[in-house]
C-alpha positions, 0 to 999 in steps of 0.5 A: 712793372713785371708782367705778371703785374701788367697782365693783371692789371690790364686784364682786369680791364676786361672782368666788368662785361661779367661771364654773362658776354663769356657766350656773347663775344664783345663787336670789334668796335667793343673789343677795341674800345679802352676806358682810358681814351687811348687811340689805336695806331694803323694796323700792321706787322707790329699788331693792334697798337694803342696809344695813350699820350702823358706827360712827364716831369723833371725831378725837382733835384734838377730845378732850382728857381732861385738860381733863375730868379737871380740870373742876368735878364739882360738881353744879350746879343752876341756877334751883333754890331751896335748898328745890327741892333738898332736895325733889329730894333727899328724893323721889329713889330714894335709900338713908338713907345717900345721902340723909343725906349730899346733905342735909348742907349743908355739902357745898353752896355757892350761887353766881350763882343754882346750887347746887353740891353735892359728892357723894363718890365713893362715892355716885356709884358707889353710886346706882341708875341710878333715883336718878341719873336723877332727879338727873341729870335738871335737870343735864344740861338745862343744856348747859354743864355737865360733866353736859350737856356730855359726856352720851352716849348709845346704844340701850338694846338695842346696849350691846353692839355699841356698846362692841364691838372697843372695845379697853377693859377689861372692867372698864372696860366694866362699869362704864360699864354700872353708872353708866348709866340708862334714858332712853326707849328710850335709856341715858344716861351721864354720868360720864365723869370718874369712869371716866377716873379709874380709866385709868392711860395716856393712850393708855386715856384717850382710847380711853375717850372716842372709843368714848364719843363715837362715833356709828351710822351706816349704810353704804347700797349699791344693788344693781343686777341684771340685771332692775333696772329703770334708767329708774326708778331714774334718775328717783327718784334724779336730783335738781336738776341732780345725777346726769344721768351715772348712768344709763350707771352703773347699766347698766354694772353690769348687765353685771357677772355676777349683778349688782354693787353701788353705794356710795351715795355715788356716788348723793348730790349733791357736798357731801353726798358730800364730807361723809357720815362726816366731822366738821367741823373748825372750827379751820381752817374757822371756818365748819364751827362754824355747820353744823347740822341746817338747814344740812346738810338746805337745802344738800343739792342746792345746789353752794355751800352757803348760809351763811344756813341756819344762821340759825333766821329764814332757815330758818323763811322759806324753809322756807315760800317754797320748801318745801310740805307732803308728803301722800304717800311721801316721795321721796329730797331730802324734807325731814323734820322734827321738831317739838314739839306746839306747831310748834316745829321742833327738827331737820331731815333729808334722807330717802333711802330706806325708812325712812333720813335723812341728818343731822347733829345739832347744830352741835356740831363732835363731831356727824358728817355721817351716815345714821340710821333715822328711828326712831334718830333720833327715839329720839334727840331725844326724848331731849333733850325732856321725858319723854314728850312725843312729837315729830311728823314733817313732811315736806316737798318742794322747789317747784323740784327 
């Protein structure tokens, strides 16, 4: 959207107190106030920021509930003994009925080092969400599984609001609620077969997985008033070379009555612009299959993306030639990452403002471009970390920009 656009549109929001209020100047809580809902962030050197929390789908080109319908549903456990299992078996919050039929090993086969057992329907549908964790635990550690491969995801307080406008039946619904189980501060799903089984029209089929498989993100704007001070927001938010017109954007803004409003998309660097909110599409852009984490956080200022930083080597050396360690309050472009006890680094972002990242979480082509918090996102890899083992955050700054 071009900024003539959004300054249109967004000041338009302001034409209903009518000339009348030309004379009265709106109360603060009034110029604050949006009719969308969106919630201010704390105050600081990147100015008035609002937030306004979405949801965004993948394409249907990258769904096919066929494919999944027709999948191995066994259980598989890989590098687990026989004796392993049963154990798994026996300690897992079970009833006598399900533990007699998963011991029965005649519902077992062992195949190139795994073990598949085949539960029936109605156990599925009958574990509690305590014993399917238990169970689902060393499946969905392995990521080509059906198990790991289509586990979902989602804030254990915003069910809700996740399936929200959804389109799907209440039943439908329900029963997603019922197969989920608690993981941290997340609920983790993962019998999306079982619940496709229960749809009767492709149409509903696909609905199912795109509300599944959407993801939260957030839509950031700059609210500029008349007293906004432009000079410092110019210097927090020009970085590297990008935004040297923004000053005259930002004043011109000033002169909107009460105040107008910027997409933050008029504020980020090209590539990121082009991309916050899409998905890859690496089937007529076999690059797109290689963008993760790191490429999307070391490519963030630059006008062509460096296709090495999808190399975990290049990252690992340029993160220590070109990047140094941030002791103070992270500024907009700081790198933020997330590493385990021992150093190990299993994510990078680009903080923005307050307390808001811009990533994306995995090469996977079904991981957008998008804006999280930075306790989501955390939620959200720890997730895929052994219970209970805590994730520490680094931040760290470009030498050159």
């Amino acid at each position: 959207m071009g900024f003539s656009l959004v300054v249109g549109l967004l000041a338009g929001l302001f034409w209903p107190w009518g000339k009348a209020h030309l004379h009265n100047p709106p109360t603060p809580a009034e110029l604050a106030a949006t009719p969308d809902g969106a919630v201010a962030l704390k105050p600081g050197p990147w100015g008035n920021l609002e937030a306004l929390r979405m949801y965004i789908e993948p394409p249907e080109e990258y769904l096919s509930p066929r494919l999944i319908e027709a999948a191995d549903r066994r259980w598989r456990f890989e590098a687990m003994t026989p004796n392993m299992v049963t154990n798994l078996f026996q300690t897992a919050d079970l009833t006598t009925a399900q533990r007699t039929e998963l011991l029965d090993t005649s519902n077992w086969q062992e195949d190139a080092g795994a073990i598949y057992v085949t539960p029936s329907r109605d156990l599925l549908l009958s574990l509690s969400p305590q014993a399917r964790r238990q169970i689902y635990a060393p499946m969905t550690a392995a990521p080509d599984t059906i198990y790991g491969l289509l586990r979902c995801s989602y804030p254990a307080d915003q069910f809700d609001a996740f399936f929200s406008q959804s389109g799907l039946p209440d039943e439908t619904v329900a029963l997603v609620r019922k197969l989920s189980y608690p993981h941290g501060n997340l609920v983790f799903f993962c019998d999306i077969p079982l619940v496709l089984d229960t749809l009767q029209t492709p149409e509903m089929k696909m609905r199912l997985l795109k509300t599944l498989l959407r993801k939260s993100t957030l839509l950031l704007r700059l609210h500029i008033t008349p007293d906004s001070d432009i000079g410092a927001l110019t210097d927090y938010w020009v970085k590297a070379g990008w935004g040297i017109d923004l000053k005259p954007k930002l004043e011109s803004l000033m002169t909107v009555p009460h105040g107008a409003r910027i997409d933050l998309v008029e504020l980020l660097p090209p590539l990121p612009a082009d991309d916050i909110y899409t998905y890859p599409f690496p089937s007529t852009k076999p690059e797109d299959m290689h963008k993760d984490c790191h490429w999307t956080a070391l490519n963030f200022f630059r006008d062509t993306p460096d296709p090495r930083f999808s190399d975990p080597a290049v990252v690992h050396q340029t993160l220590l030639n070109d990047y140094y360690p941030v002791v103070s309050d992270p500024r907009y472009g700081d790198v933020l990452l997330l590493t385990k006890p021992d150093g190990t680094i299993i994510h990078s972002s680009v903080f923005i403002a307050d307390n808001i990242v811009y990533t994306k979480n995995s090469a996977n082509p079904r991981d957008p471009f998008i804006l999280m918090t930075i306790p989501d996102m955390i939620d959200y890899f720890e997730a895929q970390v052994p219970e209970g083992q805590t994730l520490q955050m680094q931040f760290r700054r470009n030498k050159y920009y």
